[in-house]
C-alpha positions as MATLAB code, in Angstrom:
seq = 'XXXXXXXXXXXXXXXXXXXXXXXXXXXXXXXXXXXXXXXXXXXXXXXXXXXXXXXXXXXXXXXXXXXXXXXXXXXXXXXXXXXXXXXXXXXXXXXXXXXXXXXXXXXXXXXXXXXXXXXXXXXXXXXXXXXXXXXXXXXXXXXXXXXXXXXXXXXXXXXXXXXXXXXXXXXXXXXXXXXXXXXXXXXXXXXXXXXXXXXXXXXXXXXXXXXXXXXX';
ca = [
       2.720   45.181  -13.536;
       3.265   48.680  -13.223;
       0.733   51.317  -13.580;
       0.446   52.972  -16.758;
       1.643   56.870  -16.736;
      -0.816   57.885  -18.234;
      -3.809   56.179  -16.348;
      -1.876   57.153  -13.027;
      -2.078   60.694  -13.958;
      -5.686   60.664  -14.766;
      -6.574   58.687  -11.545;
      -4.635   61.036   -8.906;
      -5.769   64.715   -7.443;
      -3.219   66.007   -5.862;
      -2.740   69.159   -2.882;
      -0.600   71.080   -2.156;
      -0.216   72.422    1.855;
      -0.038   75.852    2.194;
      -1.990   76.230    5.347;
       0.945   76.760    7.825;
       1.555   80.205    9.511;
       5.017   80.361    8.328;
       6.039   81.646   12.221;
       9.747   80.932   11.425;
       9.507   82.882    8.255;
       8.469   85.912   10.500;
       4.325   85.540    9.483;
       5.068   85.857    5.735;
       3.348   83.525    3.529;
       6.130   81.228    2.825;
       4.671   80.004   -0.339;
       4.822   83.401   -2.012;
       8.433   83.836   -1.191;
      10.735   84.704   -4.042;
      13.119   81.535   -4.714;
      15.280   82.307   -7.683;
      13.061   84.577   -9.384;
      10.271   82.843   -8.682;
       7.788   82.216   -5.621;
       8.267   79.291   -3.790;
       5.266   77.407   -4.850;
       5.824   78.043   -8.545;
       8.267   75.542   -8.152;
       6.744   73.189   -6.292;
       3.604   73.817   -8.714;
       6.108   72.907  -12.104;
       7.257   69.661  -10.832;
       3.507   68.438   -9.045;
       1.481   69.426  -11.678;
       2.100   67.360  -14.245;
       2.338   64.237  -12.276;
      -1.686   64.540  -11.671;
      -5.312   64.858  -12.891;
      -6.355   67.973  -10.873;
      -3.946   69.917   -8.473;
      -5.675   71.782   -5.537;
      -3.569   74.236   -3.060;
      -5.120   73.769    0.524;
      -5.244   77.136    2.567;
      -6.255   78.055    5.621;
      -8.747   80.477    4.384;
      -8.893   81.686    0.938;
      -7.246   85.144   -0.407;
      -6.073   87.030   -3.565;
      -2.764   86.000   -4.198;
      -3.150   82.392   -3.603;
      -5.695   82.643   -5.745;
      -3.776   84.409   -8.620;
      -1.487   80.668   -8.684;
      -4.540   79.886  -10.985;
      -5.407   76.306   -9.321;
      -8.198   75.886   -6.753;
      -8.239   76.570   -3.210;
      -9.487   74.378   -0.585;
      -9.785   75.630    2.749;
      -9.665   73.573    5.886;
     -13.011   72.146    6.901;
     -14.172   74.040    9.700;
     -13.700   73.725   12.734;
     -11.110   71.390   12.409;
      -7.406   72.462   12.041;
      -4.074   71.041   11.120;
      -2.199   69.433    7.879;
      -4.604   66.058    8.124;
      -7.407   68.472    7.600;
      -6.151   69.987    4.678;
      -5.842   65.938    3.224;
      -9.840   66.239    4.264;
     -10.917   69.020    2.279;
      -8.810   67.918   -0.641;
     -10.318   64.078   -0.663;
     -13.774   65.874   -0.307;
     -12.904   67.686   -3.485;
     -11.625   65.069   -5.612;
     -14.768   63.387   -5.634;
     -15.327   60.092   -7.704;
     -13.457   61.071  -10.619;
     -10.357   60.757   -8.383;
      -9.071   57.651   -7.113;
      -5.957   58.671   -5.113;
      -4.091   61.983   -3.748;
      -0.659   62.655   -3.595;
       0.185   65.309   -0.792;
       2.933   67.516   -1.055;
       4.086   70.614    1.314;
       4.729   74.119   -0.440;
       8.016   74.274    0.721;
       9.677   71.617   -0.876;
      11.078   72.875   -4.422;
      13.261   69.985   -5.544;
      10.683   67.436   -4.889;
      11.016   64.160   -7.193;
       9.313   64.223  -10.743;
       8.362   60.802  -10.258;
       7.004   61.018   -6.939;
       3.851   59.829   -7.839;
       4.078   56.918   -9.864;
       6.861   55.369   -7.070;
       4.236   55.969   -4.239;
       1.767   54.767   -6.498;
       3.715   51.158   -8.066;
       4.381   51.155   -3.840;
       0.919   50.915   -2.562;
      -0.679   49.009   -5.557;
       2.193   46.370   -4.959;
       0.980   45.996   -0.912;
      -2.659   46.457   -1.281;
      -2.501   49.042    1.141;
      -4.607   52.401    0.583;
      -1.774   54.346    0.033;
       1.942   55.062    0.910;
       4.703   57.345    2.517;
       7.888   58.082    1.932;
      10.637   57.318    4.206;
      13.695   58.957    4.009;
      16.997   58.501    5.867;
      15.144   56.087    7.912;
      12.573   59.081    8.739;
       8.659   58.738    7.585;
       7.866   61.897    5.602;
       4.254   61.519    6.067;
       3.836   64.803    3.948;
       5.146   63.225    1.053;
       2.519   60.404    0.576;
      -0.179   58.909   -1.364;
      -3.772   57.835   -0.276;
      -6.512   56.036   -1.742;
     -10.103   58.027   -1.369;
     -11.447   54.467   -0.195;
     -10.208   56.265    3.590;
     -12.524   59.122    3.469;
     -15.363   57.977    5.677;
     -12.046   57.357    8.591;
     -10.403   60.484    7.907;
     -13.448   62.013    8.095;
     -14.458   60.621   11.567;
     -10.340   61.460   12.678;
     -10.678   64.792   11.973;
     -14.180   65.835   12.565;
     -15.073   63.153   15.565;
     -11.621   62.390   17.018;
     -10.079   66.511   16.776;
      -6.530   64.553   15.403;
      -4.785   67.283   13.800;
      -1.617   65.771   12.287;
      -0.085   62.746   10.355;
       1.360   60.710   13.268;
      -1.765   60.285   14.681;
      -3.507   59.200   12.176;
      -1.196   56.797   10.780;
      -1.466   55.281   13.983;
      -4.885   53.980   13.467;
      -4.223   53.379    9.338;
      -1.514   51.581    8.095;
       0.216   52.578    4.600;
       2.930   51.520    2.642;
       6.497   52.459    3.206;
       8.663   53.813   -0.042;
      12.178   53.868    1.195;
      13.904   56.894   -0.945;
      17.609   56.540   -2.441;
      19.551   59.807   -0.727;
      20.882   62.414   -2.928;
      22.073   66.022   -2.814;
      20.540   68.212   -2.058;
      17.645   65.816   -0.263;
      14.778   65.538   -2.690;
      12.357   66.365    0.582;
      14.444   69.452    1.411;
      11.952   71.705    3.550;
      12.146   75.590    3.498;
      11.139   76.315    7.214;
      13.536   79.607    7.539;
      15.700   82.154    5.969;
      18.773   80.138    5.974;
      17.051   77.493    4.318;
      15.443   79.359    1.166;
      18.921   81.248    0.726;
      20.552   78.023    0.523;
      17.983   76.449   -1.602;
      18.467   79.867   -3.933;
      21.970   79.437   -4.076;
      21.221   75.736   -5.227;
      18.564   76.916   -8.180;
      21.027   78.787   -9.435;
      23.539   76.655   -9.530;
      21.416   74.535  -11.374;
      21.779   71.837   -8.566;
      18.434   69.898   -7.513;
      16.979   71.143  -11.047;
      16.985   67.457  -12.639;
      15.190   64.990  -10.792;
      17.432   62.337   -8.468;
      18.370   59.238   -9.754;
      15.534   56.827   -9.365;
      16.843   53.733   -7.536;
];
């Protein structure tokens, strides 16, 4: 049976990364860029948002202007470092109320409206606590789901074990794999330069990557 929208919603935090240092965007904080009008994260904001309970933006250390985005902050737990400890500080946070957490980067502005509820019907239907999508035959580990049952192990990765990043720790956990129909422009599309966000502009306003990919 497939979960109901409306209980998935209410069961799942989600967090957005925004930690990075953006070195390929020359040190500017990516996820205040200006994409069509609007900063990056806006748009990643519009299409995450609704898809959970309580949406937190993971920083490395909390300022003004992410804090103007009007969701909270969670910054990394200290001294630990890296995107898994941004997953951390966001399980901490979602506390008992919150079952699950979706992940999502800030640089990703056409990700899927149904992102959640896929990864969700994915790791429900394996028993598995939680699930990544794989796209092009490539694990987006960024783009995942995980069950708060994996706290006390993530916490002992980061905080015990220094592991840093995704790979590593998915070496030691096992989650389900969501293989993604392709489309154009790629659902997971990443904004890592300038090239990227003026093609990604040029796509906004085309209205191209505005709808949500067909569903396979």
């Amino acid at each position: 049976m497939k979960p109901d929208a409306t209980d998935s919603v209410s069961g799942l935090a989600g967090v957005i990364l925004a930690g990075g240092s953006s070195r390929r965007m020359g040190g500017a904080n990516k996820a205040l860029l200006p994409l069509a009008g609007l900063p990056l994260i806006r748009r990643v904001i519009e299409r995450l948002g609704p898809q959970v309970g309580v949406l937190y933006l993971s920083v490395a250390q909390a300022s003004v202007s992410m804090a103007a985005l009007g969701l909270p902050l969670v910054t990394d737990p200290q001294p630990a470092t890296g995107p898994l400890a941004g997953l951390l500080g966001a399980m901490r946070e979602a506390g008992p109320e919150h079952q699950w957490v979706l992940l999502a980067p800030c640089d990703a502005p056409f990700i899927p409206r149904d992102l959640a509820v896929r990864l969700l019907e994915r790791a429900t239907s394996t028993s598995l606590p939680g699930a990544i999508v794989s796209y092009q035959s490539e694990n987006q580990p960024t783009f995942s789901l995980w069950n708060c049952q994996l706290l006390p192990r993530l916490e002992q990765a980061v905080m015990n074990e220094k592991m840093a990043g995704f790979k590593q720790f998915l070496r030691v956990v096992e989650l389900a794999i969501l293989d993604w129909p392709e489309s154009e422009p790629s659902p997971f599309f990443n904004i890592n330069d300038q090239a990227a966000l003026s093609r990604a502009s040029s796509l906004v306003e085309a209205g191209t990557g505005v709808q949500n990919p067909c569903s396979a």
